[in-house]
VOFI-843650 format. One record per residue (C-alpha): residue in three letters; residue number from 1; y, x, z. Coordinates in Angstrom, 1 decimal. Layout:
BEGIN
[r ALA, NUM, [Y, X, Z]]
...
END
This chain:
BEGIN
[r UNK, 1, [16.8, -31.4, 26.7]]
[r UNK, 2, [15.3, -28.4, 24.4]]
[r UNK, 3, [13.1, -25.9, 26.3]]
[r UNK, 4, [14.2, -22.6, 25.4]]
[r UNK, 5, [11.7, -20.7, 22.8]]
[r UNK, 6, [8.7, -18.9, 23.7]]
[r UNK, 7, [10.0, -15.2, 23.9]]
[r UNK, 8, [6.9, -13.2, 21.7]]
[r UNK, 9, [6.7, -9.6, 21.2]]
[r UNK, 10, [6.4, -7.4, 17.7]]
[r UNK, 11, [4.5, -4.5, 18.3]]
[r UNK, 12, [2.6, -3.7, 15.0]]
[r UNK, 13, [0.1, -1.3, 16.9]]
[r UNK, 14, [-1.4, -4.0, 18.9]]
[r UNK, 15, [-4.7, -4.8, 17.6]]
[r UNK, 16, [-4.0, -8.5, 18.9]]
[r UNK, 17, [-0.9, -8.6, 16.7]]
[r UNK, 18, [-2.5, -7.2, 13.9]]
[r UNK, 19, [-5.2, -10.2, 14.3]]
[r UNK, 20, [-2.9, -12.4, 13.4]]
[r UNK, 21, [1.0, -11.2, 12.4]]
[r UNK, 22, [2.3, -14.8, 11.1]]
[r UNK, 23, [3.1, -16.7, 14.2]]
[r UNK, 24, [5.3, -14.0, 15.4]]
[r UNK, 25, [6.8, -13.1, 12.1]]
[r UNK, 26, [8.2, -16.9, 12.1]]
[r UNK, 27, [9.3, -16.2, 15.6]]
[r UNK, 28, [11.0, -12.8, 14.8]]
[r UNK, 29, [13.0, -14.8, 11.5]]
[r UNK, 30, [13.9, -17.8, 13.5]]
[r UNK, 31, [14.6, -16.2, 17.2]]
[r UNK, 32, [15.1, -12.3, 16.6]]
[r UNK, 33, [16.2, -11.5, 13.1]]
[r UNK, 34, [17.5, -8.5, 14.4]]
[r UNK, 35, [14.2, -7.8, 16.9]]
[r UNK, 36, [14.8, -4.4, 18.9]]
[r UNK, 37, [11.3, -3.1, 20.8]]
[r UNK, 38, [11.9, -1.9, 23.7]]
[r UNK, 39, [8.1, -0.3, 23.5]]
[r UNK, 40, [8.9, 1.8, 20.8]]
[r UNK, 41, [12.8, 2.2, 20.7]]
[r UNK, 42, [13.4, 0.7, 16.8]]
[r UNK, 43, [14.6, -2.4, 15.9]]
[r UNK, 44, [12.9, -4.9, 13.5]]
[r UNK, 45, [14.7, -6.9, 10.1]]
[r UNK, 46, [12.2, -9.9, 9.4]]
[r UNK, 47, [14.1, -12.1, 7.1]]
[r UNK, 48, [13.8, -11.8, 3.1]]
[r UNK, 49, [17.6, -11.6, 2.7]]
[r UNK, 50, [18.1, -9.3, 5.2]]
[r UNK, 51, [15.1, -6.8, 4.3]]
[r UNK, 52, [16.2, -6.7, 0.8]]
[r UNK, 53, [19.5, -5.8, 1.4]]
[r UNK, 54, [18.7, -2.9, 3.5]]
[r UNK, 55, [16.1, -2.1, 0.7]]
[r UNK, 56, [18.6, -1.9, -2.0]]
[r UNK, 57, [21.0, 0.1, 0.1]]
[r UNK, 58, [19.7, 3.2, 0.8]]
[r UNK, 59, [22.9, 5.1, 1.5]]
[r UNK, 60, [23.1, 3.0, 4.9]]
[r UNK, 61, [19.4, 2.8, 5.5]]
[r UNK, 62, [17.7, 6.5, 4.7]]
[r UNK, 63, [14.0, 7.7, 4.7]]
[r UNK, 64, [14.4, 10.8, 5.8]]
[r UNK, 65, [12.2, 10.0, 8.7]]
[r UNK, 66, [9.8, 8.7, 6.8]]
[r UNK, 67, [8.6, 5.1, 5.9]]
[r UNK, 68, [5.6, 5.4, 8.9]]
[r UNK, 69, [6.6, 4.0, 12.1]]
[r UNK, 70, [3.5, 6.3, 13.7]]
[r UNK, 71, [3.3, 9.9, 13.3]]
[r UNK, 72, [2.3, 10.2, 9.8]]
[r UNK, 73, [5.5, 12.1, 9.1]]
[r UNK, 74, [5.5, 14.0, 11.5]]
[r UNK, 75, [1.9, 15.6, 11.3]]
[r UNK, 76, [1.3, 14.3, 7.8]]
[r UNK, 77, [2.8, 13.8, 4.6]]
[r UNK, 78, [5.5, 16.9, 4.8]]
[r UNK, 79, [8.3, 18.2, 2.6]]
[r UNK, 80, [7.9, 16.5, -1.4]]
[r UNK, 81, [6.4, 13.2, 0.5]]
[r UNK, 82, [8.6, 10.5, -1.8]]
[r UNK, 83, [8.6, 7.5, 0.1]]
[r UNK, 84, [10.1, 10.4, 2.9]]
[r UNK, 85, [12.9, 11.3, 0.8]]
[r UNK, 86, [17.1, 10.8, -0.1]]
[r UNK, 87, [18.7, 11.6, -2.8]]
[r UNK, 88, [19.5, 13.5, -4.3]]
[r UNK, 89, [16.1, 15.4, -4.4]]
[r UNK, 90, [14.1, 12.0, -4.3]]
[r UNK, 91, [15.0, 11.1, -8.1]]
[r UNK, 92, [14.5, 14.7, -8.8]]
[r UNK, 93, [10.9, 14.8, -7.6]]
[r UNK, 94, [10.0, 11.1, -8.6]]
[r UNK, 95, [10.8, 12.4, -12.4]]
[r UNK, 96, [8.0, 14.9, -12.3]]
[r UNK, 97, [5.6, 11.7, -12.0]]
[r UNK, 98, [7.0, 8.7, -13.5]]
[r UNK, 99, [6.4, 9.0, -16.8]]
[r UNK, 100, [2.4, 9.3, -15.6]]
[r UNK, 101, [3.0, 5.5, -14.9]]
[r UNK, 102, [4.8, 4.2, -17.7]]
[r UNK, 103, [3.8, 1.0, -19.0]]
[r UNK, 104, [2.1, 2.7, -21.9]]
[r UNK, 105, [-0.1, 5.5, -19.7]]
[r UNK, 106, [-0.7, 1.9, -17.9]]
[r UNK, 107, [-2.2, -0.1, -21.0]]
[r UNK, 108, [-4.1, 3.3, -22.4]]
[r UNK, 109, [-6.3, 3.0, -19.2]]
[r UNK, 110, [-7.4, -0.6, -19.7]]
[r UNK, 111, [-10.8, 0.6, -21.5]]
[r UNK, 112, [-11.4, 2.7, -18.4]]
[r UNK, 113, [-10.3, 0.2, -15.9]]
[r UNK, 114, [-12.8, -2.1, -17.5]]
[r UNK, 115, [-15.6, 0.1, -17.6]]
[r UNK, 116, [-15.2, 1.2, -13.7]]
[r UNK, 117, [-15.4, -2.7, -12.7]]
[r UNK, 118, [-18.5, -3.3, -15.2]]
[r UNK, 119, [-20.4, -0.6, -14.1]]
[r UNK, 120, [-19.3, -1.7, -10.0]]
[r UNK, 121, [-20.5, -5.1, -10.2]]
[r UNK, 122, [-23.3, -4.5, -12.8]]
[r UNK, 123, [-26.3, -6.0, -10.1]]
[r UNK, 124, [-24.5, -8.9, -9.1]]
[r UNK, 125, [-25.6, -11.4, -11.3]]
[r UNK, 126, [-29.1, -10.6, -9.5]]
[r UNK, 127, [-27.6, -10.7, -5.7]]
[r UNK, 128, [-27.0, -14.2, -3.0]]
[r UNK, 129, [-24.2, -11.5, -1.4]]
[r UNK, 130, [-21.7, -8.9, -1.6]]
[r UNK, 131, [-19.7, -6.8, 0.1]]
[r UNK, 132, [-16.2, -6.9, -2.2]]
[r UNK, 133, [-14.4, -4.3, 0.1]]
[r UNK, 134, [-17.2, -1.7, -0.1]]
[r UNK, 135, [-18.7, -2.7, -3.4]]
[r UNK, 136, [-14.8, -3.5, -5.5]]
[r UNK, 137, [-11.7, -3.0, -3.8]]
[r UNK, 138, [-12.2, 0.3, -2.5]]
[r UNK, 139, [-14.4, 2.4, -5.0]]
[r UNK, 140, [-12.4, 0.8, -8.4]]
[r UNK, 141, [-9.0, 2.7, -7.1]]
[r UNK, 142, [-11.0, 5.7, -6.1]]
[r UNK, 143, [-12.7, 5.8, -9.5]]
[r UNK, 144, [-9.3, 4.8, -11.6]]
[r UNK, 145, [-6.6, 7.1, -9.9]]
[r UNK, 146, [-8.9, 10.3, -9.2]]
[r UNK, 147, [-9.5, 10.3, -13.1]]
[r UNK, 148, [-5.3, 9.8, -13.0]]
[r UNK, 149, [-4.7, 13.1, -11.0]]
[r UNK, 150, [-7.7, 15.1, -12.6]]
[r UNK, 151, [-10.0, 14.8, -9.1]]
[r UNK, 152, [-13.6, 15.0, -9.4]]
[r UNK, 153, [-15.4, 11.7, -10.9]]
[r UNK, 154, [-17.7, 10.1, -8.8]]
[r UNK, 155, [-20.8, 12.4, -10.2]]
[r UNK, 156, [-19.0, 15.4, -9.8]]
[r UNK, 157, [-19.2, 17.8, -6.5]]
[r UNK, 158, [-16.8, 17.5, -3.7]]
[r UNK, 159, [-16.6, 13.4, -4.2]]
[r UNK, 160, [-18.3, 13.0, -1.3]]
[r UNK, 161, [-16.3, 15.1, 0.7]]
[r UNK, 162, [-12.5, 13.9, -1.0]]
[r UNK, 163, [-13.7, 9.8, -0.4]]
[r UNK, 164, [-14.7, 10.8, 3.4]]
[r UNK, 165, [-11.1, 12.4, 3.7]]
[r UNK, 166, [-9.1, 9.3, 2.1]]
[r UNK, 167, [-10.3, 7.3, 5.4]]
[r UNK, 168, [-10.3, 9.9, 7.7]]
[r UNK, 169, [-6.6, 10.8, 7.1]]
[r UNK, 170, [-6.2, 6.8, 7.9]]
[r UNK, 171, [-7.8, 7.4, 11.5]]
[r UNK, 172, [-5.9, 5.5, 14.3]]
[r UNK, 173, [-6.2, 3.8, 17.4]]
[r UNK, 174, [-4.9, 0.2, 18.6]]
[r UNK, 175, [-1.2, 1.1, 20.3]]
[r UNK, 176, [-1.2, 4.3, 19.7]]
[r UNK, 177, [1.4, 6.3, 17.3]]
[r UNK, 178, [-0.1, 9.2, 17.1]]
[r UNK, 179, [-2.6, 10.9, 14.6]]
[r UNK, 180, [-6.3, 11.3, 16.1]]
[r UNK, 181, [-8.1, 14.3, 15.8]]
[r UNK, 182, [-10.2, 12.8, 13.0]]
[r UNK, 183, [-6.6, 12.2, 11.2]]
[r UNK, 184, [-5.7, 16.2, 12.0]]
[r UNK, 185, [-8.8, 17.5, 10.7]]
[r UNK, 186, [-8.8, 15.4, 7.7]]
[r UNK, 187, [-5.3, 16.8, 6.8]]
[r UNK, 188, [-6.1, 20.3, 7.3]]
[r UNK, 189, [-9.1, 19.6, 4.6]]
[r UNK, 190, [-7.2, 17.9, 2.3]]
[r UNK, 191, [-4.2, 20.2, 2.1]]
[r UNK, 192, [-6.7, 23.4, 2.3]]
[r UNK, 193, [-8.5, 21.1, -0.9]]
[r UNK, 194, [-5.2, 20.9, -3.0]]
[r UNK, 195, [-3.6, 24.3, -2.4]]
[r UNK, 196, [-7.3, 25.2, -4.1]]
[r UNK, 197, [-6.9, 23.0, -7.1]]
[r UNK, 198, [-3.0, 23.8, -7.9]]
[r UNK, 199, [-3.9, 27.1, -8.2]]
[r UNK, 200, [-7.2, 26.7, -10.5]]
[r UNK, 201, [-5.0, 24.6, -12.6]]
[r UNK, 202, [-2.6, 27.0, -12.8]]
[r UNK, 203, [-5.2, 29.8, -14.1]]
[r UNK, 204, [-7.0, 26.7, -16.0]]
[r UNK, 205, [-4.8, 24.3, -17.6]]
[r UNK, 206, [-6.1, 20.8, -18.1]]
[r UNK, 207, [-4.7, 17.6, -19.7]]
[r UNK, 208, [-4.1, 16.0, -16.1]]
[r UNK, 209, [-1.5, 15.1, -13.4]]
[r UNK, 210, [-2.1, 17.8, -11.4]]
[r UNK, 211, [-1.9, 20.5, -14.0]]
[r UNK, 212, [1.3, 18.4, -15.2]]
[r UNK, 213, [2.7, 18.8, -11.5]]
[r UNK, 214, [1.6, 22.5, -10.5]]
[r UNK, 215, [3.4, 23.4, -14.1]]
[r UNK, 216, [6.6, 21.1, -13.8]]
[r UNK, 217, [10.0, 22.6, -13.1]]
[r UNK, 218, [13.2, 20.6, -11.8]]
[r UNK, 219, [16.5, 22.3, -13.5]]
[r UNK, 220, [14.5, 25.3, -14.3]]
[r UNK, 221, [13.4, 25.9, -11.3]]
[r UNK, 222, [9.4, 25.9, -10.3]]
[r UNK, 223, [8.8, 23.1, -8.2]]
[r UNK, 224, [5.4, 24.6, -7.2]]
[r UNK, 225, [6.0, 27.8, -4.7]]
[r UNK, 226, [4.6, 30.7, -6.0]]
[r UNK, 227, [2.4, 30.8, -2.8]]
[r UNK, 228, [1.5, 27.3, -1.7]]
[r UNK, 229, [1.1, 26.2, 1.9]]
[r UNK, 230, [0.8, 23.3, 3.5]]
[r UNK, 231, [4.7, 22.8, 4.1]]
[r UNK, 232, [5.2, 23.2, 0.5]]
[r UNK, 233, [6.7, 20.1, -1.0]]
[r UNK, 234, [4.0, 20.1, -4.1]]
[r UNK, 235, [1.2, 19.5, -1.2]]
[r UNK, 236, [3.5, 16.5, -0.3]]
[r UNK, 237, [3.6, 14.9, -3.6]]
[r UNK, 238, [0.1, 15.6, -4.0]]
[r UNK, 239, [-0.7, 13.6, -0.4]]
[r UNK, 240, [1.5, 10.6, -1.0]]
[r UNK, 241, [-0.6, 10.4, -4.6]]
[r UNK, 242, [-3.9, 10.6, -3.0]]
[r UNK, 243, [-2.8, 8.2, 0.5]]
[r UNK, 244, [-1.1, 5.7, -1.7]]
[r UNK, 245, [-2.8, 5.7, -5.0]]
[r UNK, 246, [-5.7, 4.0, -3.5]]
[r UNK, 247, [-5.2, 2.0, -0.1]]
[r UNK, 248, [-2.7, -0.9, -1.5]]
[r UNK, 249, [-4.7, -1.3, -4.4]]
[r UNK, 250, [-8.6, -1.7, -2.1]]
[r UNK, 251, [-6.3, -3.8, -0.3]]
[r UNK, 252, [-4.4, -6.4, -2.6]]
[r UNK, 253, [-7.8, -6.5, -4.7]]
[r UNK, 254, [-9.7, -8.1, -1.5]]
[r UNK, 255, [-7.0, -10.0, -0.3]]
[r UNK, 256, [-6.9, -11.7, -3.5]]
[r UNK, 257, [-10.8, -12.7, -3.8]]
[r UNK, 258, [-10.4, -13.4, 0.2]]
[r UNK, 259, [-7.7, -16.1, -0.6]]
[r UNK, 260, [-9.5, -17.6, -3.2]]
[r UNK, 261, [-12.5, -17.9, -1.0]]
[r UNK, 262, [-10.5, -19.6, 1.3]]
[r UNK, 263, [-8.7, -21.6, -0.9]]
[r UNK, 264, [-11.4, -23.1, -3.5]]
[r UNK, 265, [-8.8, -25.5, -4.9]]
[r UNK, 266, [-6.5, -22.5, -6.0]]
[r UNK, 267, [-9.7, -20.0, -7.5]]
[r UNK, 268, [-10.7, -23.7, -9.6]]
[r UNK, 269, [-7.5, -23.4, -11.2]]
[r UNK, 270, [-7.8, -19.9, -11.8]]
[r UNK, 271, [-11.5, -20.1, -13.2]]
[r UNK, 272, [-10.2, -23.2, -15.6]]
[r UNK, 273, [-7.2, -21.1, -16.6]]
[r UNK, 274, [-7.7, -17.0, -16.0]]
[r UNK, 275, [-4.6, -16.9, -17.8]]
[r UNK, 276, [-3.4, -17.5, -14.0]]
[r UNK, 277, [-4.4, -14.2, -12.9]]
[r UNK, 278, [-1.0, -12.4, -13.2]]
[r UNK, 279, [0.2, -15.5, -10.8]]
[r UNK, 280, [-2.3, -15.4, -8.4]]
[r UNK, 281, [-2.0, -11.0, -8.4]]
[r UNK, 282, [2.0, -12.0, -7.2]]
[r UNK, 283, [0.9, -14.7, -5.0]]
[r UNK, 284, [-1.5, -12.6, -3.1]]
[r UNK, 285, [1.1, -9.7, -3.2]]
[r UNK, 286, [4.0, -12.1, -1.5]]
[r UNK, 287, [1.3, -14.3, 1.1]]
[r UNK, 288, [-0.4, -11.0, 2.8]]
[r UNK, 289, [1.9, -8.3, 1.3]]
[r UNK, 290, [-0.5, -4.8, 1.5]]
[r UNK, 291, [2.2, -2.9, 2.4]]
[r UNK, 292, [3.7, -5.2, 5.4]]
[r UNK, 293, [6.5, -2.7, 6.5]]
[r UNK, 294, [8.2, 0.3, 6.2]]
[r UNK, 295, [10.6, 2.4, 8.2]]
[r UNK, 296, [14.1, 3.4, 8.1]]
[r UNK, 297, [16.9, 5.4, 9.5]]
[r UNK, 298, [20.6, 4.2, 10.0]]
[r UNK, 299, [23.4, 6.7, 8.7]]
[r UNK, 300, [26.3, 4.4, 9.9]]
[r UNK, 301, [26.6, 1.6, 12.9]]
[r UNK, 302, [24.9, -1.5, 11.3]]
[r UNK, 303, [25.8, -5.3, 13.0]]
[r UNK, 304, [23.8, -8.1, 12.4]]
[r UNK, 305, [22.7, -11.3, 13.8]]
[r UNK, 306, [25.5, -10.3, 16.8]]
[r UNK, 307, [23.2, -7.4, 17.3]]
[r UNK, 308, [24.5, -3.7, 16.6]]
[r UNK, 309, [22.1, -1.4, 15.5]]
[r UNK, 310, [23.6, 2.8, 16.6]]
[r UNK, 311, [24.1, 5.5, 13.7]]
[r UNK, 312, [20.5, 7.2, 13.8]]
[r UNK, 313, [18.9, 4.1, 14.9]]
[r UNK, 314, [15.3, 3.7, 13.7]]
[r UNK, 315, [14.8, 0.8, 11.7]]
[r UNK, 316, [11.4, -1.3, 10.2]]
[r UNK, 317, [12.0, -3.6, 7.2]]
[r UNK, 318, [9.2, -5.7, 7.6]]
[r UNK, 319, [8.2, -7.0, 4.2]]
[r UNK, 320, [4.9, -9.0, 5.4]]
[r UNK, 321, [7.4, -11.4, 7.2]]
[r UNK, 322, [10.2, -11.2, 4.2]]
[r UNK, 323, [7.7, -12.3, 2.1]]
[r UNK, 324, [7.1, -15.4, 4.4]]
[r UNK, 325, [10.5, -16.3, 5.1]]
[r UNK, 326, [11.3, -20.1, 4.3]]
[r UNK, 327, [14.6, -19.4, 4.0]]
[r UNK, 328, [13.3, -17.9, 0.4]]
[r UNK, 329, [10.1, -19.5, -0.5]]
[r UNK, 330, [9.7, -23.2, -0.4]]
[r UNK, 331, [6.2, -23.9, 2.1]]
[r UNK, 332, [5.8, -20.0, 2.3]]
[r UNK, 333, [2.6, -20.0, 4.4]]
[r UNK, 334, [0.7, -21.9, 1.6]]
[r UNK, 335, [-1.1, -20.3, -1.2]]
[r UNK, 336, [-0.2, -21.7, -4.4]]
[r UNK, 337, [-0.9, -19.8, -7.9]]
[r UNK, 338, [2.0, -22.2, -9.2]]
[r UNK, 339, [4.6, -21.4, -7.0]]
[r UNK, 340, [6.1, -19.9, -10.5]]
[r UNK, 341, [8.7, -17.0, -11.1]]
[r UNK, 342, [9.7, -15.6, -8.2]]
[r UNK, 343, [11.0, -12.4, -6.4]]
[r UNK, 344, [8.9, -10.7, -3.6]]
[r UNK, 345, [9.3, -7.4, -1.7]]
[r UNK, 346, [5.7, -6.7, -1.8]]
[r UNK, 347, [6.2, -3.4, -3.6]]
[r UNK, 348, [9.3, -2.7, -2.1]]
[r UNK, 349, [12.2, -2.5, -5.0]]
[r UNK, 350, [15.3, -0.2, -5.7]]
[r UNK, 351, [14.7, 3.4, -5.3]]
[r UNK, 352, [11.6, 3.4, -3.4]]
[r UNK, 353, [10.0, 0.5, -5.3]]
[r UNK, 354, [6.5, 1.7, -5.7]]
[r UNK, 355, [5.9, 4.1, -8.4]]
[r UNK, 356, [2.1, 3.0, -8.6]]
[r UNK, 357, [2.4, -0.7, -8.8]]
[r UNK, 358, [1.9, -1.5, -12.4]]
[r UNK, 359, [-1.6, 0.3, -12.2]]
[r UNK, 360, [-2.1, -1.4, -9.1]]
[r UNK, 361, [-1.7, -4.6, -10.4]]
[r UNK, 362, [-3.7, -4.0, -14.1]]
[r UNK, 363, [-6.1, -2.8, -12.1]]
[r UNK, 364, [-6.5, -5.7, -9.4]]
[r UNK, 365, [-5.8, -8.0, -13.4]]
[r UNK, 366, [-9.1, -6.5, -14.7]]
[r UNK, 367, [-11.2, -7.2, -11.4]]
[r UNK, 368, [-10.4, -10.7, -11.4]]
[r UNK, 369, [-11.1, -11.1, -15.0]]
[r UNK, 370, [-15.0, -9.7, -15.1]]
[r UNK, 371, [-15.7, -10.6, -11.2]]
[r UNK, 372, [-14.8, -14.1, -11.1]]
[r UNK, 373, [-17.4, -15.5, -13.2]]
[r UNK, 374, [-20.2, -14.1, -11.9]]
[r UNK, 375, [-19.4, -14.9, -8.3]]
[r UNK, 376, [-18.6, -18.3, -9.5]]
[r UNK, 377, [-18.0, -20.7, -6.5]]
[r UNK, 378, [-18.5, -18.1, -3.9]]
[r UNK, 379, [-17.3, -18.1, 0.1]]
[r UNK, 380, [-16.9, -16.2, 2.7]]
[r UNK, 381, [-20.8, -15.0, 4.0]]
[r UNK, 382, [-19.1, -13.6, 7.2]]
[r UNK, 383, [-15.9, -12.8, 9.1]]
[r UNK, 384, [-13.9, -10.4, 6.5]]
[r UNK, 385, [-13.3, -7.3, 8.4]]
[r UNK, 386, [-10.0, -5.7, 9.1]]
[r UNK, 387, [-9.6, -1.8, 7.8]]
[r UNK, 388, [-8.3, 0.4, 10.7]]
[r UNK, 389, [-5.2, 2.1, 9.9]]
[r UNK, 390, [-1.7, 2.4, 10.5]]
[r UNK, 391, [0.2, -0.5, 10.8]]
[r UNK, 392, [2.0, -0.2, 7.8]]
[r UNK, 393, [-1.2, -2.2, 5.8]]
[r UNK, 394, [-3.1, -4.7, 5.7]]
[r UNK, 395, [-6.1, -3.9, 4.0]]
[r UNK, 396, [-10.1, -5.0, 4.4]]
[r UNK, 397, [-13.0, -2.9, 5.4]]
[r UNK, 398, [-15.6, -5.6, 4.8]]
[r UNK, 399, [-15.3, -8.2, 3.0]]
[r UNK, 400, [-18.9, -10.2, 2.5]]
[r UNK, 401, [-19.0, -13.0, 0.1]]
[r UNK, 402, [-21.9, -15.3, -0.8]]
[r UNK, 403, [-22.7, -16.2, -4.3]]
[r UNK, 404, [-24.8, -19.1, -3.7]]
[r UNK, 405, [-22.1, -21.3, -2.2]]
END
């Protein structure tokens, strides 16, 4: 006789989950495909099949109430926040910025990218240890999207004050969904900060994003409000820029030297052929997906799995177990740069599929390229530290790593 299964609980606040998400991802694909918390009053898809096809139907599954499951949308991304948006105004905004991450704006920042990493790991040939989260992953993105938007490079005033904010405005507490204070006041800076810059841009043009947004128009029509306020939906373009321009990147970038480290036989193959780089970049992306869910809102009645899921139900597509699911990906919780072509949700896909990922990635490319052979056979100097913040990522604070393996 077959006991009956553990019964396990998803709640992606708790910092115990968060410690470890895989064991009950399997649980939720093979148990609950159709989990419902009764904590928190959503219900969870955790199979790749499933998740995708609510991705890639976003009449049925809308975004309206924004892809957080905490109160981020509520308190802060506002009006012109894309990942918050329907259509028809969603496709509307998103042209304002795409062409800013066209393949060929990509490839003209290569020289940059390259020159940020050099100058970041510059004393390392000299050093037994490293921090990679502190020292790589986070200050290459800062660096390489600030110069994107037109924010002030890292020897210019107010810096300081802009890198302080990007992890304030990430502030949170273990099973909790609501902002802290830290959170609140970092919003109120940052939105006080843009409504500042739009308008110098608009009396002093430069060749940038933001002068590019605070000037763009959809059907002739200003998309920037003659008086800007926090509500206005230009400040909510300019906060989903500046939250996600940086934080997936810091986090796939030490996730993927984090993986090698703990998986020497892999980074071998990857220092006898860097021409594995691109593989490993969409390995890392599909074994510890940085962006592990994101939230949804039923327009219709939704059954599946013998579950029924109410018009206006809150729904979280969670990609960090999608990308694990067996049902998709032969041995999924192994790490293997030659797992070959395949088709991951780790930048989500369709109409929401994120608009930064091709820097992301080049960016991440570049890192491994220059930083690999000077930490050489390198491991982990200490437990890696998780980065607290909402339970959408999964992202490193530290990450220490010894040179002198």
């Amino acid at each position: 006789m077959t006991s009956a299964p553990t019964a396990m609980e998803y709640d992606p606040f708790s910092a115990e989950f968060q410690a470890d998400p895989f064991p009950v991802y399997r649980w939720m694909q093979d148990e609950a495909p159709v989990f419902h918390s009764q904590k928190w009053g959503w219900w969870a898809l955790s199979r790749f099949e499933d998740v995708r096809a609510a991705v890639t139907d976003p009449a049925t599954f809308l975004s309206y109430e924004g892809i957080d499951i905490d109160d981020t949308a509520k308190d802060q991304s506002g009006p012109g926040f894309l990942p918050d948006i329907d259509n028809p105004r969603h496709d509307q905004v998103r042209r304002i910025v795409q062409p800013h991450f066209l393949p060929r704006r990509i490839a003209a920042q290569d020289a940059n990218i390259r020159e940020v990493v050099r100058g970041l790991i510059a004393s390392w040939p000299d050093r037994d240890e490293v921090d990679l989260a502190q020292e790589l992953a986070w200050p290459m993105p800062n660096e390489v999207f600030f110069d994107v938007l037109g924010l002030p490079s890292a020897r210019e005033e107010g810096r300081e004050q802009l890198e302080r904010w990007i992890h304030e405005l990430k502030d949170r507490r273990p099973d909790d969904a609501r902002l802290t204070p830290v959170a609140k006041a970092a919003t109120a800076g940052i939105q006080d900060y843009f409504i500042q810059l739009l308008e110098e841009r608009r009396r002093h043009p430069r060749q940038d994003l933001v002068t590019h947004i605070v000037q763009a128009d959809i059907d002739g029509v200003p998309f920037a409000d003659e008086h800007l306020e926090p509500a206005s939906e230009v400040l909510g373009l300019m906060m989903v820029l500046f939250l996600g321009g940086v934080e997936s990147t810091a986090g796939l970038t030490g996730t993927l030297f984090k993986l090698l480290a703990e998986n020497p036989d892999q980074r071998a193959l990857l220092q006898r052929d860097p021409s594995l780089i691109p593989a490993a970049i969409e390995e890392t992306i599909r074994y510890a997906t940085p962006l592990q869910l994101a939230g949804r809102t039923t327009s219709r009645e939704v059954t599946l799995h013998g579950v029924t899921i109410p018009a206006g139900g809150r729904l979280v597509l969670v990609y960090g177990a999608a990308n694990r699911d067996p049902r998709q990906f032969p041995d999924p919780d192994t790490f293997d740069l030659n797992r070959g072509r395949m088709r991951h949700l780790g930048f989500g896909e369709g109409r929401h599929g994120c608009l930064g990922a091709p820097l992301a990635r080049r960016e991440v490319a570049i890192a491994a390229e220059e930083a690999l052979p000077i930490l050489g056979d390198y491991a982990l100097a200490g437990p890696p530290v998780r980065y607290p913040t909402t339970p959408n990522m999964y992202v490193w604070s530290h990450l220490p790593l010894s040179l002198r393996a």
